[in-house]
GUBAVO-435862 format. One line per 10 residues: number of its first residue (from 1); their letters; for each residue x, y, z of C-alpha. Coordinates in Angstrom, 3 decimals, decimal comma. Last residue first. Layout:
N
NUM	A	X Y Z ~ ...
# end
This chain:
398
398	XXXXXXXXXX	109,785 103,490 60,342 ~ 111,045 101,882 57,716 ~ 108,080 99,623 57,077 ~ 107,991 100,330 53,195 ~ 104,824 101,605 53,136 ~ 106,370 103,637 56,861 ~ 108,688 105,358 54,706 ~ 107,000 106,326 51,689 ~ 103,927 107,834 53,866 ~ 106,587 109,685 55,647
388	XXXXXXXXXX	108,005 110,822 52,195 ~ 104,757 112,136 50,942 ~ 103,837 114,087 54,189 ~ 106,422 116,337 54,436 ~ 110,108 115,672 56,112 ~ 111,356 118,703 58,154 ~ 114,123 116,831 60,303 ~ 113,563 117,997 63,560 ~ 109,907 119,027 63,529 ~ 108,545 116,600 60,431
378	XXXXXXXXXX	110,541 113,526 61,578 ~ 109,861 113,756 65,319 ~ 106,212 114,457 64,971 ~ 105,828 111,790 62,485 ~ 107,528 109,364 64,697 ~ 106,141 110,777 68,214 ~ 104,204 107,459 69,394 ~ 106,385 104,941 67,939 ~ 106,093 102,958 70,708 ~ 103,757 104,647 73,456
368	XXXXXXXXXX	105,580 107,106 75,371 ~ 106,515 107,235 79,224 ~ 104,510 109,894 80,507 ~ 105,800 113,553 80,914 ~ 107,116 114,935 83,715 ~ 108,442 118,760 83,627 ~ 105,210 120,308 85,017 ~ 105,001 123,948 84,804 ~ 107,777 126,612 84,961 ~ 111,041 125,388 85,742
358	XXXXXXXXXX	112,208 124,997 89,157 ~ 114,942 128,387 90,554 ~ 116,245 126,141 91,844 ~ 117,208 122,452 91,090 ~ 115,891 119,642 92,693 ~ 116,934 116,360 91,724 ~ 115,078 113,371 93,099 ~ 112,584 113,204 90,687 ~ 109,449 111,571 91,345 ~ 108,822 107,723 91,359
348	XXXXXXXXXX	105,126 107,102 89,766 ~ 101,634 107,572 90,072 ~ 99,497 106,599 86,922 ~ 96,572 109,006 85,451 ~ 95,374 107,581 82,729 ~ 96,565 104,288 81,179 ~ 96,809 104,925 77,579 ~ 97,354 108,722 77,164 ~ 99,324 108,628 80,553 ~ 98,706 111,435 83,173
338	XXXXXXXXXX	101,237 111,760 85,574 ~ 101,127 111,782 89,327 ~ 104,102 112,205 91,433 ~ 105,280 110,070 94,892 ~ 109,013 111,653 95,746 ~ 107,163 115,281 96,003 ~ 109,982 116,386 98,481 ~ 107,049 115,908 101,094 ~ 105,525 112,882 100,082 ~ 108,825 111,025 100,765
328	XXXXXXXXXX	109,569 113,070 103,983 ~ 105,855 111,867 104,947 ~ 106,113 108,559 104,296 ~ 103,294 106,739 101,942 ~ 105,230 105,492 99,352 ~ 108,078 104,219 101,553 ~ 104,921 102,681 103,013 ~ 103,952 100,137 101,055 ~ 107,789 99,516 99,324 ~ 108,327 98,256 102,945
318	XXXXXXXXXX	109,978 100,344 105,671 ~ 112,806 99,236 108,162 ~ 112,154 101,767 111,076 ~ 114,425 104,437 111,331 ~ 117,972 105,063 113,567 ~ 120,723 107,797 113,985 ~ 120,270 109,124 117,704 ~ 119,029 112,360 118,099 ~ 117,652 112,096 121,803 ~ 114,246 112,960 120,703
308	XXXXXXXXXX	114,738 110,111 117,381 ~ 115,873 107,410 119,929 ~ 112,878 107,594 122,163 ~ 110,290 108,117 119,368 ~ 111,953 105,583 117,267 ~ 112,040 102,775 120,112 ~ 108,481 102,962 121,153 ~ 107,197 102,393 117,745 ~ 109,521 99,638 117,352 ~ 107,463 97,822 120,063
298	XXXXXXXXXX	109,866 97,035 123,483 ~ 111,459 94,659 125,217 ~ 113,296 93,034 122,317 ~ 115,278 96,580 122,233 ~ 117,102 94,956 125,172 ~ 118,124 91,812 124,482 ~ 119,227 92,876 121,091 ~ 121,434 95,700 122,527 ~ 123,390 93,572 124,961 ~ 124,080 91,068 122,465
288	XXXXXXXXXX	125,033 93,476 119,917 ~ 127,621 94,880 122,181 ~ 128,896 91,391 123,655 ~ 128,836 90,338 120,048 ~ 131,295 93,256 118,981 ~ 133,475 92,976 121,226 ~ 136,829 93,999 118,986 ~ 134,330 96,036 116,808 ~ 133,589 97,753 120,334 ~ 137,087 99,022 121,716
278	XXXXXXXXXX	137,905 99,922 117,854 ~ 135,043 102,388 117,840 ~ 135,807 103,950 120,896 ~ 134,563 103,211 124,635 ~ 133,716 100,168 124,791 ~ 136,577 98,230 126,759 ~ 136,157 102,048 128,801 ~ 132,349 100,459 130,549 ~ 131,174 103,688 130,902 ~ 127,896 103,678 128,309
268	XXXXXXXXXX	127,808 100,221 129,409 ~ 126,737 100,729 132,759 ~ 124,173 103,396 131,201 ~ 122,463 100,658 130,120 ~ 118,724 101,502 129,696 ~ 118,363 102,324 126,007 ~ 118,391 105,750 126,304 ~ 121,403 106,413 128,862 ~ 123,125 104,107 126,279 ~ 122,569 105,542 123,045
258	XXXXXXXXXX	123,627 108,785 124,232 ~ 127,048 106,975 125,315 ~ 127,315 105,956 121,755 ~ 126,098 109,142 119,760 ~ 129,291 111,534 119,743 ~ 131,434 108,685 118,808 ~ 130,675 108,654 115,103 ~ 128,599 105,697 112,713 ~ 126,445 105,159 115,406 ~ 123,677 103,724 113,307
248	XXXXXXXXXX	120,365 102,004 114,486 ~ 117,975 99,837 112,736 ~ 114,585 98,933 113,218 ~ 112,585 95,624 113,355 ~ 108,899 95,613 113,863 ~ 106,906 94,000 116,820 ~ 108,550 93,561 119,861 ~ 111,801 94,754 118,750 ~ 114,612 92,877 116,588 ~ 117,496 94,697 115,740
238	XXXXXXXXXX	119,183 95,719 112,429 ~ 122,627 96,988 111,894 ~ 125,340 99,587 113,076 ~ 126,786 99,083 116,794 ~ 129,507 98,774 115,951 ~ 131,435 100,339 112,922 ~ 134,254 99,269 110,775 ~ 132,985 95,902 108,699 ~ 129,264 97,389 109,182 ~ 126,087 95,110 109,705
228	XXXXXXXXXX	123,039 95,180 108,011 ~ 123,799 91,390 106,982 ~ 127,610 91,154 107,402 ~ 128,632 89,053 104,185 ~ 132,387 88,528 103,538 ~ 134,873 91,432 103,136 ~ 138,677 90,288 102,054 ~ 141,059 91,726 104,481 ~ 144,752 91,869 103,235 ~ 145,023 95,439 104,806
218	XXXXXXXXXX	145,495 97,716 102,436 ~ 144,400 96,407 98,806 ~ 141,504 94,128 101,206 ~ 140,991 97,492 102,905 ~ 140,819 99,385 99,811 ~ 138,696 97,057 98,023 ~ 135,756 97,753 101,126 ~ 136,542 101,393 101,048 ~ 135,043 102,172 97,501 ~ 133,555 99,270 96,634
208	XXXXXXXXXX	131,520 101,356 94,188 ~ 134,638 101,514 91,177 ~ 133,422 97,614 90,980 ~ 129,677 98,512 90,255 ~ 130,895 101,053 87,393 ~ 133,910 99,021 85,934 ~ 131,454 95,532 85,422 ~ 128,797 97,943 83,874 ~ 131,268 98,834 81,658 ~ 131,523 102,657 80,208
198	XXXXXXXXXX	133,274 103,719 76,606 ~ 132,601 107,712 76,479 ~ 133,574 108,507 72,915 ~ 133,459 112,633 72,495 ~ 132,617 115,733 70,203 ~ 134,712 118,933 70,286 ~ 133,820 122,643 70,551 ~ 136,421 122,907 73,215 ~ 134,402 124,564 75,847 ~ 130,674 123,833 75,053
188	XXXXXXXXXX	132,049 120,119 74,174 ~ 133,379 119,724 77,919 ~ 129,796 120,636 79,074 ~ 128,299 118,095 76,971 ~ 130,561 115,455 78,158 ~ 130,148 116,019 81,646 ~ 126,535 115,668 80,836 ~ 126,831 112,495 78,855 ~ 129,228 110,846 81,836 ~ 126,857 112,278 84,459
178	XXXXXXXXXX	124,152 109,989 82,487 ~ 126,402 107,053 81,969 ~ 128,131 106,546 85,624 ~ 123,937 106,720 87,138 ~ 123,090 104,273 84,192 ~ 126,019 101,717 85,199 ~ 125,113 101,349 88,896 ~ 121,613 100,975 87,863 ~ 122,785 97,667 86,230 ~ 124,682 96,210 88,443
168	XXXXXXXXXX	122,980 98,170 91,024 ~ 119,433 95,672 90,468 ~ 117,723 96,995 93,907 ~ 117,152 94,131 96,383 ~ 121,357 93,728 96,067 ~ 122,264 89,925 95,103 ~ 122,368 87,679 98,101 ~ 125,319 85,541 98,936 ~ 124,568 81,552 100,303 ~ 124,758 81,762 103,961
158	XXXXXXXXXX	126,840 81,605 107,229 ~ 126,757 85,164 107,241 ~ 123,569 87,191 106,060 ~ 123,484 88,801 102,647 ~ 125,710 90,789 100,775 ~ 129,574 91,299 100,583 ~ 130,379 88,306 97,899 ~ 127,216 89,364 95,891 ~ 128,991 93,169 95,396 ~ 132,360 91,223 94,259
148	XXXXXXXXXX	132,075 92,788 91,157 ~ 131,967 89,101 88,733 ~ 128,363 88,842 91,436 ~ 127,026 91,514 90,796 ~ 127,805 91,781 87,254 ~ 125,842 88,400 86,665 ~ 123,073 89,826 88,850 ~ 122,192 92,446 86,525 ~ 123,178 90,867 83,073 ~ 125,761 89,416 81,012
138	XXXXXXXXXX	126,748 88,404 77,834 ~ 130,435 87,497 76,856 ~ 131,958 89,487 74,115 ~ 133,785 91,921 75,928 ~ 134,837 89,333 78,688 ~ 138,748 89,088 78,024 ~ 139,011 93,191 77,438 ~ 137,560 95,220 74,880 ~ 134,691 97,499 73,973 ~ 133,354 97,680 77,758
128	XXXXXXXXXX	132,307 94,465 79,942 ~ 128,614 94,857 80,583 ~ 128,225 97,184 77,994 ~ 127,599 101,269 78,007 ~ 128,051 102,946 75,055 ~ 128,089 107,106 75,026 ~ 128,667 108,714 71,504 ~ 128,541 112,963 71,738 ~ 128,605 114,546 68,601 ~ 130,102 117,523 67,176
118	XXXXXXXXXX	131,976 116,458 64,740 ~ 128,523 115,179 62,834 ~ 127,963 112,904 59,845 ~ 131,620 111,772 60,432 ~ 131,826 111,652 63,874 ~ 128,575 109,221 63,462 ~ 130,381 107,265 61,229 ~ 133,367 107,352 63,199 ~ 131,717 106,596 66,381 ~ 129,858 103,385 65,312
108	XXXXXXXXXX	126,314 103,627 64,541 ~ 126,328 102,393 60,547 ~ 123,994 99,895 61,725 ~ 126,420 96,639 61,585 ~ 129,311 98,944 63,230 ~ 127,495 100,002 66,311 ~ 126,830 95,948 66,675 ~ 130,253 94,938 67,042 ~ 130,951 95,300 70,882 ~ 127,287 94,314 72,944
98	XXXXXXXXXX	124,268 97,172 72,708 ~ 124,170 99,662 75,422 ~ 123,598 102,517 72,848 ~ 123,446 106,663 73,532 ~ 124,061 108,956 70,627 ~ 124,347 112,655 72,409 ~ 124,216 115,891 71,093 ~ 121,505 115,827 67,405 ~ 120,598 117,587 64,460 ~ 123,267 115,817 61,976
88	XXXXXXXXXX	122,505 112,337 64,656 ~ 118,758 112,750 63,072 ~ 120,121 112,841 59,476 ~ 121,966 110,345 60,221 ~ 119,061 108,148 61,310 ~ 116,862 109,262 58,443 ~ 119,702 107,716 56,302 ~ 120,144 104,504 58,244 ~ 116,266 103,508 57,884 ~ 116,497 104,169 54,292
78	XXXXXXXXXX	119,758 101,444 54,463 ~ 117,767 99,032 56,082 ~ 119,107 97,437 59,319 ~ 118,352 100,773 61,140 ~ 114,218 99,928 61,186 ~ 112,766 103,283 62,924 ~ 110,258 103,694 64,927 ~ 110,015 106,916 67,423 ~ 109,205 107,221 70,640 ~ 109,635 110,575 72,711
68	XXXXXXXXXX	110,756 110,862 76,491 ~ 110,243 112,034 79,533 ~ 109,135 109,098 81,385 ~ 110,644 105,907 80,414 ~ 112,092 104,004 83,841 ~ 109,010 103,388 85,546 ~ 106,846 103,030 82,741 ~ 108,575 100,288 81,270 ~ 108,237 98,206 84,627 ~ 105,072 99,040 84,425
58	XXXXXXXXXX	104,174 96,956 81,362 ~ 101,328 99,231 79,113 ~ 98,673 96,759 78,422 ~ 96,245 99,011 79,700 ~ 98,008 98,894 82,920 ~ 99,915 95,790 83,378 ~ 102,299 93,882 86,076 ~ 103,892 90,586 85,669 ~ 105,817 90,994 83,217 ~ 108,008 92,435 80,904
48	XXXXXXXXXX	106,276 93,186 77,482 ~ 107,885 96,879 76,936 ~ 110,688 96,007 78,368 ~ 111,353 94,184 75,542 ~ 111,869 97,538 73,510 ~ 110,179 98,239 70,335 ~ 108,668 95,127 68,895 ~ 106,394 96,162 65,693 ~ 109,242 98,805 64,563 ~ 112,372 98,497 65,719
38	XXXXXXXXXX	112,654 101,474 68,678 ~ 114,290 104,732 68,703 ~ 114,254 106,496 71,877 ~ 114,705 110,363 71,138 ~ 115,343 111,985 74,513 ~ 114,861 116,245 74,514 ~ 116,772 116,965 77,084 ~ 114,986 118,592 80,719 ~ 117,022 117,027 83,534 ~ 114,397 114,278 83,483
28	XXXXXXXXXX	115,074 113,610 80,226 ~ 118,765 113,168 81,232 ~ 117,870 111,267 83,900 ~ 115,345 108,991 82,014 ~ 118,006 108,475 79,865 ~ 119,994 106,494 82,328 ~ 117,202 104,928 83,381 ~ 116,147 103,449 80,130 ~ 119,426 102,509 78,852 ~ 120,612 100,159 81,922
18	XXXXXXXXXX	117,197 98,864 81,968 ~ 116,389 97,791 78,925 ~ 116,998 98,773 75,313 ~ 119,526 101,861 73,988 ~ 118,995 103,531 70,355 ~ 118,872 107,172 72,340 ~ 119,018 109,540 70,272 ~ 119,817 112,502 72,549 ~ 118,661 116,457 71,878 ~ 119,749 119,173 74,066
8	XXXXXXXX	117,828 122,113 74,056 ~ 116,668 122,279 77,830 ~ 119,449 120,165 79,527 ~ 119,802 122,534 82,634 ~ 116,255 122,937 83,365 ~ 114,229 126,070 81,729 ~ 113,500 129,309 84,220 ~ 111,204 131,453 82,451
# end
């Protein structure tokens, strides 16, 4: 039986919100066994974020928690820090995004942990890293946005800058966290050694500028705001049609004079002002002009089946409605259905990784209830009986 590639790795993961939850979703996904430990009576806020409810179970916590287990456990008392260690003692990964300082106050921090178990993985993500000028500042998505310089490129010209529709600055940081874990893990199979892995949220969105820093560290160009436009490519954006907008992309030369025999302007197709890339960023607007007064003249329907026969980059601009809906989306199972113990069955985000040969049977399992596998947890991994769980939750440990 094929088993995915984290079968039999086991992460605590002591992590709240988003940056946490999706990056252990991943690894969850990937098949580890994720132990999110919660305070008992609270658990994470997520868990009461608003405005949408099923069963009183927050969707925006079930989105980003499938896959894992839920345990309670209070680490500001010292019981609570024993059954912890003795967790991290049967344990790969410790996984926090808790602010410089805190690790210490639980008994978390590296060394302790290194020191209950040399083989461990610690991974801490923070908005600003263990040290620096801002380490001790709090900060969230659009905060990190903006300190990246990701607000300073986004939105329309001529307008106040628009944070990203989907919260990078955070998402950014999980994506750098869970390949960070992995590499980690792979690293310890060779050497036999555990690992700190120190990650900023501010270092993760910044190290995705990618060209745009290198052409201001080049070229002295700082990027401002192009709506769906490109700073190196024309035409590349959004256009107007009858109906519904679309958006074209002729990112390579191969496409442009396609694009005009299809569209009706052939004339431009041979006009040689336009004929590379540099030709049209330095007339741009004549090029976008020409475009938008032509794909006004027709529905967006009409468009996409024209430009998709003649294999010209483009789609229509799709809402959340009918992302959910589309048939390459349904296809790679992108839409799944999992059955909740509270809620039923829910449909939720699939996963995007496929890996072959695919397990056998269904690898998504709902996000938990709090403190739903606490006794399970504690007799399977750590062998406690019945006496000494009864002792522990009395006493509001777990």
């Amino acid at each position: 039986m094929a088993e995915r590639p984290l079968s039999g790795a086991r992460i605590l993961d002591l992590s709240r919100m988003l940056t946490g939850d999706y990056a252990t979703m991943i690894l969850g996904d990937l098949g580890a066994d994720v132990v999110k430990i919660e305070p008992p009576g609270e658990g994470d806020p997520l868990r009461a974020m608003p405005p949408h409810f099923v069963e009183g179970e927050s969707a925006y916590f079930l989105s980003i928690n499938r896959n894992k287990r839920s345990i309670t456990l209070d680490l500001r008392r010292p019981e609570g820090r024993e059954v912890f260690h003795a967790l991290v003692g049967r344990s790969d990964v410790v996984f926090d995004n808790f602010r410089p300082g805190v690790l210490e106050r639980l008994g978390a921090d590296f060394e302790t942990l290194r020191a209950v178990n040399p083989r461990i993985v610690s991974c801490s993500i923070s908005s600003f890293g263990q040290d620096g000028p801002y380490a001790e500042q709090p900060a969230f998505d659009l905060t990190i946005q903006a300190l990246a310089g990701a607000m300073a490129i986004t939105g329309e010209p001529g307008r106040l800058p628009s944070r990203m529709g989907v919260p990078m600055g955070d998402l950014a940081g999980s994506l750098f966290a869970a390949y960070a874990m992995s590499a980690a893990l792979f690293r310890r199979e060779r050497t036999g050694e555990g690992t700190r892995i120190d990650l900023s949220l501010l270092d993760c969105l910044a190290s995705l500028l990618t060209y745009v820093a290198q052409y201001y560290m080049t070229g002295g160009e700082v990027a401002e705001p192009q709506g769906s436009g490109h700073m190196s490519v024309v035409p590349y954006g959004a256009f107007a049609t009858k109906d519904r907008p679309i958006v074209i992309a002729i990112f390579v030369e191969k496409f442009w004079k396609t694009l005009c025999e299809v569209v009706g302007l052939p004339e431009m197709g041979r006009d040689e002002r336009l004929a590379s890339t540099a030709g049209r960023l330095a007339n741009r607007e004549e090029v976008n002009r020409l475009l938008a007064e032509t794909f006004i003249t027709d529905t967006q329907a009409g468009w996409i089946e024209r430009l998709r026969a003649a294999q010209i980059p483009c789609a229509p601009i799709l809402g959340i409605d009918q992302v959910v809906v589309d048939p390459q989306i349904v296809h790679r199972e992108m839409i799944v259905d999992v059955d909740h113990p509270r809620c039923g069955a829910i449909r939720m985000l699939g996963d995007p990784v496929k890996i072959a040969p695919e397990p056998d049977g269904e690898h998504y399992r709902p996000a938990p209830l709090l403190g739903q596998h606490t006794e399970e947890v504690l007799r399977e991994v750590l062998g406690l009986g019945d006496e000494k769980i009864r002792v522990l939750r009395e006493a509001k440990v777990i």
